[in-house]
PQR file with spaces between the fields and no chain letter, atoms N, CA, C, O and H, PARSE charges and radii, in Angstrom:
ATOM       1  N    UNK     1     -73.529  -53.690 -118.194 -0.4000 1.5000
ATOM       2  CA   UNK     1     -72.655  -53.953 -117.053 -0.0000 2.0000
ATOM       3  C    UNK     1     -72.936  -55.326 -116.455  0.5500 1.7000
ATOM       4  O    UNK     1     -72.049  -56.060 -116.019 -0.5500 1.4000
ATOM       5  N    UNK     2     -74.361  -55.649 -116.466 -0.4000 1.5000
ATOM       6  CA   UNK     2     -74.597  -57.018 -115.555 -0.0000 2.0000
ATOM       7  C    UNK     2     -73.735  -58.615 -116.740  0.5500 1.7000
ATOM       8  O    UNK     2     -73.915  -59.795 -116.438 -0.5500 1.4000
ATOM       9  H    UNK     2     -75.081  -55.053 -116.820  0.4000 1.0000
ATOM      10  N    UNK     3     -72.880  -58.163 -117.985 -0.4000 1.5000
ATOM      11  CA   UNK     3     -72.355  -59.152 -118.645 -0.0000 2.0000
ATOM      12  C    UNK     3     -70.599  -59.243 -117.963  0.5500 1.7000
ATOM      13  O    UNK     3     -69.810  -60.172 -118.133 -0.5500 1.4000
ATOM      14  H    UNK     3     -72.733  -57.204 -118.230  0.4000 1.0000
ATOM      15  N    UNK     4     -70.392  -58.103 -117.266 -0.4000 1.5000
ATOM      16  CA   UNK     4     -69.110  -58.599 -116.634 -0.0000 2.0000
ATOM      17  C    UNK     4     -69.457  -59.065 -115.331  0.5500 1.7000
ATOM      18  O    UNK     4     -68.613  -59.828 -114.860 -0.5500 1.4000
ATOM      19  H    UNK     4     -71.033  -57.348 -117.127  0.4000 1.0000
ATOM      20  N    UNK     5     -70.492  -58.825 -114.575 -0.4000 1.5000
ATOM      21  CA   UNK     5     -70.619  -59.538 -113.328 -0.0000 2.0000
ATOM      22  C    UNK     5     -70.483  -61.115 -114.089  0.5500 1.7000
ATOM      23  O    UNK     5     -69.494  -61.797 -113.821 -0.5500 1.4000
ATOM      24  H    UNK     5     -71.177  -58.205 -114.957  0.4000 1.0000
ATOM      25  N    UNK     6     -71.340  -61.540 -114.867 -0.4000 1.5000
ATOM      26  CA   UNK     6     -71.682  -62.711 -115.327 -0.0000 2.0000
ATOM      27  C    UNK     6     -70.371  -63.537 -115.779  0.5500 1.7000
ATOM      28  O    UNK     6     -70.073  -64.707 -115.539 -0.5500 1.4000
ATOM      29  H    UNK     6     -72.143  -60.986 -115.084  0.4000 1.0000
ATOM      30  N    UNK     7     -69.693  -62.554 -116.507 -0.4000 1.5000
ATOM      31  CA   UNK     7     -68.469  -63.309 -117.194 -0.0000 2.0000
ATOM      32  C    UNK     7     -67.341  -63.634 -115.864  0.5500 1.7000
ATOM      33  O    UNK     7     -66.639  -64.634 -115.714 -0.5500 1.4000
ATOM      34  H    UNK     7     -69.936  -61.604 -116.702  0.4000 1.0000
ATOM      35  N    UNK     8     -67.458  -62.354 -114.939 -0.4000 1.5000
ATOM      36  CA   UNK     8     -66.568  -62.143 -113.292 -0.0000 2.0000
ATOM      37  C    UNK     8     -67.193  -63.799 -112.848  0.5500 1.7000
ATOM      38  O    UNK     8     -66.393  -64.714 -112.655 -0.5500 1.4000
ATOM      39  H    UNK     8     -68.028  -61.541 -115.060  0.4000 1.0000
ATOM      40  N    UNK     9     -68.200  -63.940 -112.766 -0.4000 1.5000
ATOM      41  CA   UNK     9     -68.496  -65.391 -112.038 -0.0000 2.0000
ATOM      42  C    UNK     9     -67.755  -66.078 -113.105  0.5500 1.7000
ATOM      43  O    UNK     9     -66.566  -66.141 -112.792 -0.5500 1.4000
ATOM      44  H    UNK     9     -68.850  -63.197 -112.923  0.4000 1.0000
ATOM      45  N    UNK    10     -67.930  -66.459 -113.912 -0.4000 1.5000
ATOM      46  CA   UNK    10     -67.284  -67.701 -114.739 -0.0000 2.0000
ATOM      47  C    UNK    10     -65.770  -67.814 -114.836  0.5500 1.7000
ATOM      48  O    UNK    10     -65.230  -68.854 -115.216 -0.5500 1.4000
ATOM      49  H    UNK    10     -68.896  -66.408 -114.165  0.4000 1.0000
ATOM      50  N    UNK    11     -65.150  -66.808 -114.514 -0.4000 1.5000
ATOM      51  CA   UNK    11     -63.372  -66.879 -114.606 -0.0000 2.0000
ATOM      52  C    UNK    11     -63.653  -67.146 -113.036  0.5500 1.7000
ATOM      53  O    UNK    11     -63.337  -68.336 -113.047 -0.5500 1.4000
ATOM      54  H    UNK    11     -65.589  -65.964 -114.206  0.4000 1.0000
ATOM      55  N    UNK    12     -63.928  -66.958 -112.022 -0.4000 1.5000
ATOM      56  CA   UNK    12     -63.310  -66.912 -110.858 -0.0000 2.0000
ATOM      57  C    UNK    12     -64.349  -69.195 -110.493  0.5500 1.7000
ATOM      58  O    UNK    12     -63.849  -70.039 -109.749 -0.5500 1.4000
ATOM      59  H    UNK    12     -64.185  -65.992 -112.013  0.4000 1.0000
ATOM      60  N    UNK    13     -65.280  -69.336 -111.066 -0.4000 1.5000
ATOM      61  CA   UNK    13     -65.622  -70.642 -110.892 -0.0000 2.0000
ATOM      62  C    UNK    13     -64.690  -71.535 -111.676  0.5500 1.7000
ATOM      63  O    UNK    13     -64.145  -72.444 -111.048 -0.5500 1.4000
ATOM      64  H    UNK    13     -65.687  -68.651 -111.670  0.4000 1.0000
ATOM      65  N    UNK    14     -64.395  -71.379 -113.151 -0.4000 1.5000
ATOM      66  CA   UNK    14     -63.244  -71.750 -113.807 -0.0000 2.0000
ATOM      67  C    UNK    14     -61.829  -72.280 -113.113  0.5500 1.7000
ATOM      68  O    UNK    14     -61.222  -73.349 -113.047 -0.5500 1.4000
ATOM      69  H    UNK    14     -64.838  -70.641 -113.661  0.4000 1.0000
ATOM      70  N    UNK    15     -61.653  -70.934 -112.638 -0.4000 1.5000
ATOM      71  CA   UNK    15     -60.206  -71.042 -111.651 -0.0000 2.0000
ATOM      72  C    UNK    15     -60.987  -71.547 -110.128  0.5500 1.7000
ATOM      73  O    UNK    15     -60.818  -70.639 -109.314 -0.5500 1.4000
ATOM      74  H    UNK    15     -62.146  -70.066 -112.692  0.4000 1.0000
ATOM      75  N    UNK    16     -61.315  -72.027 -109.874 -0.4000 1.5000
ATOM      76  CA   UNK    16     -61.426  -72.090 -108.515 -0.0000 2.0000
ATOM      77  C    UNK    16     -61.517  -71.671 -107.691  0.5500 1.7000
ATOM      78  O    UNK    16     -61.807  -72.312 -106.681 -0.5500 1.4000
ATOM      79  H    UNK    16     -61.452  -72.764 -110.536  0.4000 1.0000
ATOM      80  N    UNK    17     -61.254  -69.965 -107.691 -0.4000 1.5000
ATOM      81  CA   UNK    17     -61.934  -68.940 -106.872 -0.0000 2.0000
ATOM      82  C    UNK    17     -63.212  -68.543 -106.082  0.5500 1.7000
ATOM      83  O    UNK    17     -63.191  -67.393 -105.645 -0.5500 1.4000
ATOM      84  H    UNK    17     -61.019  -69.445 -108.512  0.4000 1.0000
ATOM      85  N    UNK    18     -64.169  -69.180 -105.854 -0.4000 1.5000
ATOM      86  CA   UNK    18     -64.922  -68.462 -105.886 -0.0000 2.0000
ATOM      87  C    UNK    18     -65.285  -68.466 -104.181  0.5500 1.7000
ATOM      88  O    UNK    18     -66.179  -67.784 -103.679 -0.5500 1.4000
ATOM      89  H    UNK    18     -64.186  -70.115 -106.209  0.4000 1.0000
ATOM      90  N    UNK    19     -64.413  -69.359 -103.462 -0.4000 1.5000
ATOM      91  CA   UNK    19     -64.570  -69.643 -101.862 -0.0000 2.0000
ATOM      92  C    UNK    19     -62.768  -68.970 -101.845  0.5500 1.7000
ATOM      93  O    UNK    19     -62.275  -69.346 -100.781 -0.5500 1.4000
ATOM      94  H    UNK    19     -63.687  -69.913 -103.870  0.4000 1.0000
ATOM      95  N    UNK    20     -61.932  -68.306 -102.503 -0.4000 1.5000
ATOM      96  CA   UNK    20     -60.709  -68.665 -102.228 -0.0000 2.0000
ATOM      97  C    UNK    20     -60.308  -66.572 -102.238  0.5500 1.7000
ATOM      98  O    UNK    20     -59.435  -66.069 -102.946 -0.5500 1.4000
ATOM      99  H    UNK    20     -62.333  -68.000 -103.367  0.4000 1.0000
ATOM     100  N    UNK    21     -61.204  -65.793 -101.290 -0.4000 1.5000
ATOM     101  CA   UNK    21     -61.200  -64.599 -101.216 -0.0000 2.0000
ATOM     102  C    UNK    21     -59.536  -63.937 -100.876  0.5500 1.7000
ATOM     103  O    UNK    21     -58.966  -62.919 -101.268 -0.5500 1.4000
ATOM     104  H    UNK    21     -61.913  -66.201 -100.714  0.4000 1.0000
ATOM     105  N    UNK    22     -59.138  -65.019  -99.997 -0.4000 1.5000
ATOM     106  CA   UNK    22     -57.931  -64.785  -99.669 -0.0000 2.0000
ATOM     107  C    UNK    22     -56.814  -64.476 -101.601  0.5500 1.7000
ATOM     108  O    UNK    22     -55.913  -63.637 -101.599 -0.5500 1.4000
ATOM     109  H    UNK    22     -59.601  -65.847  -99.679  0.4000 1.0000
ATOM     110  N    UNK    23     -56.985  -64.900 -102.300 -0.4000 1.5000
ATOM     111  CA   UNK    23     -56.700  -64.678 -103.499 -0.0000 2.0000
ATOM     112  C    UNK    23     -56.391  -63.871 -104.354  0.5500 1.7000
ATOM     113  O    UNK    23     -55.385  -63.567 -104.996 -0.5500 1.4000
ATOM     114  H    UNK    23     -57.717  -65.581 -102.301  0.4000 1.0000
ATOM     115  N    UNK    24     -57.833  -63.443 -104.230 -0.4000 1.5000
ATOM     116  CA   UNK    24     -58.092  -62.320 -105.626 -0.0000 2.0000
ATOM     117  C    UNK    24     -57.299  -60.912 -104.393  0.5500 1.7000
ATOM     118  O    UNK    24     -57.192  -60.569 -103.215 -0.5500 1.4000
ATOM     119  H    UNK    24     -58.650  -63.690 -103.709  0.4000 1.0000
ATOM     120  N    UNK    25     -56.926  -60.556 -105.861 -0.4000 1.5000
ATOM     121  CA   UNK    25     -56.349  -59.139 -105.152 -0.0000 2.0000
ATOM     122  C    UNK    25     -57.163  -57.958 -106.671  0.5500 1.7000
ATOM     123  O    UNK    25     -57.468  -58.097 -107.855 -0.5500 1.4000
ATOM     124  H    UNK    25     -57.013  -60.834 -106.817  0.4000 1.0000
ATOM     125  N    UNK    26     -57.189  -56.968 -105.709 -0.4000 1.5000
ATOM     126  CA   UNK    26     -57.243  -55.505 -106.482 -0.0000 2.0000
ATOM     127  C    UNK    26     -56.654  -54.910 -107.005  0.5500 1.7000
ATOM     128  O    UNK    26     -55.765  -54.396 -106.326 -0.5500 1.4000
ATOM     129  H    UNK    26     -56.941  -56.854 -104.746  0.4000 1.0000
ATOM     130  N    UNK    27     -56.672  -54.560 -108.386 -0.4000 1.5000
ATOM     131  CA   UNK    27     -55.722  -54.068 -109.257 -0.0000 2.0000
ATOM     132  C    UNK    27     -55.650  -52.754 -109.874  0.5500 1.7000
ATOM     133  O    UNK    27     -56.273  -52.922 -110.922 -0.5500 1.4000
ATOM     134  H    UNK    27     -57.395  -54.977 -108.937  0.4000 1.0000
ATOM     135  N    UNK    28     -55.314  -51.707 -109.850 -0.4000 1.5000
ATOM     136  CA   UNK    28     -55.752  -50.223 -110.483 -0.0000 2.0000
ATOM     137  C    UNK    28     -54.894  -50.125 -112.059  0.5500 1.7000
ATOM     138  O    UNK    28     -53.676  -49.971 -112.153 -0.5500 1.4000
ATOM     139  H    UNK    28     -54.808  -51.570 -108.998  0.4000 1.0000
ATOM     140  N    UNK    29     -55.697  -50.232 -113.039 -0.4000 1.5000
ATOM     141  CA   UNK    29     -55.321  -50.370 -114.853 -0.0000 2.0000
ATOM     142  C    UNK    29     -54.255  -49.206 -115.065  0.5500 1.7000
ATOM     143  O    UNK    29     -53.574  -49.064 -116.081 -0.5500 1.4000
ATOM     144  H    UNK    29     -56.686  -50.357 -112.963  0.4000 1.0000
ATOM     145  N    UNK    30     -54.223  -48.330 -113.837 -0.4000 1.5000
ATOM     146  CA   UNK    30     -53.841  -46.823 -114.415 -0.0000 2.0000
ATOM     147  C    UNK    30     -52.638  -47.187 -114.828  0.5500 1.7000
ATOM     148  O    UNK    30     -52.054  -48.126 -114.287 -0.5500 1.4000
ATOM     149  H    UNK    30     -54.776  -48.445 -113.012  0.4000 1.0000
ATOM     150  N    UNK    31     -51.963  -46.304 -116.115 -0.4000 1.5000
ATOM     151  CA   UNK    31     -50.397  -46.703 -116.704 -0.0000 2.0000
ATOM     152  C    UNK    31     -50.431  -48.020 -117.507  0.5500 1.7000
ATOM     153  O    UNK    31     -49.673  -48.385 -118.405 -0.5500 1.4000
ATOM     154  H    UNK    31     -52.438  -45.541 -116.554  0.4000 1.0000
ATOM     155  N    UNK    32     -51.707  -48.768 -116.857 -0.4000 1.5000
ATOM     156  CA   UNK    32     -51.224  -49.806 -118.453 -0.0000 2.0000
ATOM     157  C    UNK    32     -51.708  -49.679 -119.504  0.5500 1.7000
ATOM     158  O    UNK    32     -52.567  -48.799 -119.547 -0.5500 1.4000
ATOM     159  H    UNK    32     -52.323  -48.471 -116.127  0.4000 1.0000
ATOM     160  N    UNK    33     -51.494  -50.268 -120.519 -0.4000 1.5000
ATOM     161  CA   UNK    33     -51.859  -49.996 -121.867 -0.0000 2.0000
ATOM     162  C    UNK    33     -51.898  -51.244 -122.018  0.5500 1.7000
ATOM     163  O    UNK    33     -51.035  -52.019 -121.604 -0.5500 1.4000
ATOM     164  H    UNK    33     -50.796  -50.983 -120.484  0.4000 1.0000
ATOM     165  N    UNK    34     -53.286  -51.662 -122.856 -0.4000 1.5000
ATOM     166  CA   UNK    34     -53.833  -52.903 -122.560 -0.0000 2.0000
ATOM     167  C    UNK    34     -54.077  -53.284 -124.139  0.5500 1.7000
ATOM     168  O    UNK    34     -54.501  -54.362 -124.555 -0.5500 1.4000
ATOM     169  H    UNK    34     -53.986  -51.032 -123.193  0.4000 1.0000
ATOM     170  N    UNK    35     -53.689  -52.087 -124.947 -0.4000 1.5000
ATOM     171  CA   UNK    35     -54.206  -52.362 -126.711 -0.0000 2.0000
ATOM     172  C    UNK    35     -52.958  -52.511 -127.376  0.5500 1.7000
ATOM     173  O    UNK    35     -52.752  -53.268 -128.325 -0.5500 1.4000
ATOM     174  H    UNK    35     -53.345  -51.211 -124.609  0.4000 1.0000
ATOM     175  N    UNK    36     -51.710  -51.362 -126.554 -0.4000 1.5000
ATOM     176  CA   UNK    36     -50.496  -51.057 -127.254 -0.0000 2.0000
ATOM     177  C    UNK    36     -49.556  -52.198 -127.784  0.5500 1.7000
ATOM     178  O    UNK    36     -49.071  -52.787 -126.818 -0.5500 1.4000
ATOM     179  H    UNK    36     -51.877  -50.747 -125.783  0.4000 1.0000
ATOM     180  N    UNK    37     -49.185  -52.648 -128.822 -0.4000 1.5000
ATOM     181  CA   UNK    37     -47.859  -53.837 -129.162 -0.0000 2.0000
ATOM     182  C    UNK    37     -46.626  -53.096 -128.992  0.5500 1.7000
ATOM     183  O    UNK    37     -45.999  -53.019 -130.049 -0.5500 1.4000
ATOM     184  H    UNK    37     -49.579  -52.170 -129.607  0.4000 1.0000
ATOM     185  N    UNK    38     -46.123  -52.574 -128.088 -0.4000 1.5000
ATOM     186  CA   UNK    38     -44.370  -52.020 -128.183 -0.0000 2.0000
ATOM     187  C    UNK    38     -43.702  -52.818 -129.634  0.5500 1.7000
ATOM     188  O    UNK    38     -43.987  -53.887 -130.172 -0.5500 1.4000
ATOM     189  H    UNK    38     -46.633  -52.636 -127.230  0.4000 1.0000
ATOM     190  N    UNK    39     -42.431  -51.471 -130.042 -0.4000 1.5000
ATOM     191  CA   UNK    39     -42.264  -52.072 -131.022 -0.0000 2.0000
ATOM     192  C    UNK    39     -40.857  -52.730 -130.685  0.5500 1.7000
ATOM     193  O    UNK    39     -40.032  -53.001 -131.557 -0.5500 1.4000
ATOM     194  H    UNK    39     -42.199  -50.602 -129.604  0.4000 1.0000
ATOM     195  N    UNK    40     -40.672  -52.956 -129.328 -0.4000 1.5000
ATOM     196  CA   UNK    40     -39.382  -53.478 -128.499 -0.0000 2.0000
ATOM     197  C    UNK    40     -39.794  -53.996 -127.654  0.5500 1.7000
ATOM     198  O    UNK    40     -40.725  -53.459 -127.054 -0.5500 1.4000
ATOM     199  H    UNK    40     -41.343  -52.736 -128.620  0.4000 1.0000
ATOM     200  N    UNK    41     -39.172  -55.588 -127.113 -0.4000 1.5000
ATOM     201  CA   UNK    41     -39.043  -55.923 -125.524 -0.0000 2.0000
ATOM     202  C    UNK    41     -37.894  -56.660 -125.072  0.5500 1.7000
ATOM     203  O    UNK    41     -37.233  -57.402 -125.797 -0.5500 1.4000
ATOM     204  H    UNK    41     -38.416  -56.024 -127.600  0.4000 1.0000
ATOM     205  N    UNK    42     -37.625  -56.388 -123.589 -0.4000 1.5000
ATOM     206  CA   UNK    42     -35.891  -56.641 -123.457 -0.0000 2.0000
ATOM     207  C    UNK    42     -36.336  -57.528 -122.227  0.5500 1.7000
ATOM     208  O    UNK    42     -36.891  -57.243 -121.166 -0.5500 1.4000
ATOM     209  H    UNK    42     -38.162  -55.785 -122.999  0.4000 1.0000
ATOM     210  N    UNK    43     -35.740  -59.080 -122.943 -0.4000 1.5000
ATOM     211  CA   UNK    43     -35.866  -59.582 -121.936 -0.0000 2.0000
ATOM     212  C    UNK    43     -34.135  -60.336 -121.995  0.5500 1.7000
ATOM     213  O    UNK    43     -33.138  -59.862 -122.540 -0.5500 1.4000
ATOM     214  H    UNK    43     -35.289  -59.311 -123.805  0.4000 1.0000
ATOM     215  N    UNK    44     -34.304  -61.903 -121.068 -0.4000 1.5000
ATOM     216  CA   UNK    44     -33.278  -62.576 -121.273 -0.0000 2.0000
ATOM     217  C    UNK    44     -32.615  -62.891 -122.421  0.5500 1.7000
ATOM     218  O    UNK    44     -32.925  -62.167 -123.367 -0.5500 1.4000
ATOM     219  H    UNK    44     -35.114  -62.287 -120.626  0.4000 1.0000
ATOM     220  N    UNK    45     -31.653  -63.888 -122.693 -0.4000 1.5000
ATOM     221  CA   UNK    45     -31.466  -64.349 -124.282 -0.0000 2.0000
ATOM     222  C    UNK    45     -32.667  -65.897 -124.221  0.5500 1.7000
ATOM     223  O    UNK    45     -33.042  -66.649 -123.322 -0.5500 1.4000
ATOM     224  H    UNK    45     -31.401  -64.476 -121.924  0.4000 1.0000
ATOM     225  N    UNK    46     -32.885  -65.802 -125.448 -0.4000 1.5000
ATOM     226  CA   UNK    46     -33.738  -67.599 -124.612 -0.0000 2.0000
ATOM     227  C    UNK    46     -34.813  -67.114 -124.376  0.5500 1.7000
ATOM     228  O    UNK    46     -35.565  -67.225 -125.343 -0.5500 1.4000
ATOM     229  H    UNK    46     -32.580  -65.192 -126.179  0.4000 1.0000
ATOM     230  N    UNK    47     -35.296  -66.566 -123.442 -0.4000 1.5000
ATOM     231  CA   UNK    47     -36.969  -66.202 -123.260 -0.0000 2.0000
ATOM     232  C    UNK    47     -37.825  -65.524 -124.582  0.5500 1.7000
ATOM     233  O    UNK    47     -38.954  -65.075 -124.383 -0.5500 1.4000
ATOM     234  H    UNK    47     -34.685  -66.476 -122.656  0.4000 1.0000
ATOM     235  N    UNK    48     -37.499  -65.503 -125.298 -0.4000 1.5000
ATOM     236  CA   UNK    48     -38.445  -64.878 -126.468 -0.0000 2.0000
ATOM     237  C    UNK    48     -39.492  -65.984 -127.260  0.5500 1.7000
ATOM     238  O    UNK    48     -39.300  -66.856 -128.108 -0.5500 1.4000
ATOM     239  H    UNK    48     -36.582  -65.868 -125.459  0.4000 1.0000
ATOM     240  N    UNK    49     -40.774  -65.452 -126.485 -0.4000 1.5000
ATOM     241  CA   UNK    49     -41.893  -66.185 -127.137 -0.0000 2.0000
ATOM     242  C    UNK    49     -42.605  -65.826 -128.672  0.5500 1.7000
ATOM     243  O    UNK    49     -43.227  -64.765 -128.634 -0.5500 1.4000
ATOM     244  H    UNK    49     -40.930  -64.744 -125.797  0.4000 1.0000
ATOM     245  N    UNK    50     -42.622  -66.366 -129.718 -0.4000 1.5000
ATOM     246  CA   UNK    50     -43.539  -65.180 -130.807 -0.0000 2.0000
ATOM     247  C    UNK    50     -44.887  -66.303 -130.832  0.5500 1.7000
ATOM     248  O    UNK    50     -45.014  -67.454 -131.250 -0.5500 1.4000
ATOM     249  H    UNK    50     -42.117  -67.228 -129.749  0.4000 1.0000
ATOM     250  N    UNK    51     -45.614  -65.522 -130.295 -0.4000 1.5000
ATOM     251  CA   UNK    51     -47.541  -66.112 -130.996 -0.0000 2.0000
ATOM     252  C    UNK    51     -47.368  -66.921 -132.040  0.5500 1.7000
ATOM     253  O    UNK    51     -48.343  -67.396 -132.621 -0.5500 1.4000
ATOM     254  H    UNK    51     -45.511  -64.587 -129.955  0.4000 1.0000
């Protein structure tokens, strides 16, 4: 556990966070799916990015 405190400091010094509390907000993961590739996404015409 003490490697995400460690890595938590380095994204928030990175970005500039680390005096900027007003910022960061709290987030609850529940409902996302963070591994899944859908085998569909509906966006605009034009907005379609591929990796």
């Amino acid at each position: 556990m003490c490697m995400y405190f460690a890595d938590l400091k380095e994204a928030l010094e990175k970005h500039g966070l680390v005096d900027a509390k007003d910022k960061i907000w709290n987030m609850d993961e529940t409902g996302l799916c963070l591994t899944a590739k859908p085998p569909k996404v509906m966006t605009r015409k034009g907005n379609v990015h591929k990796p």
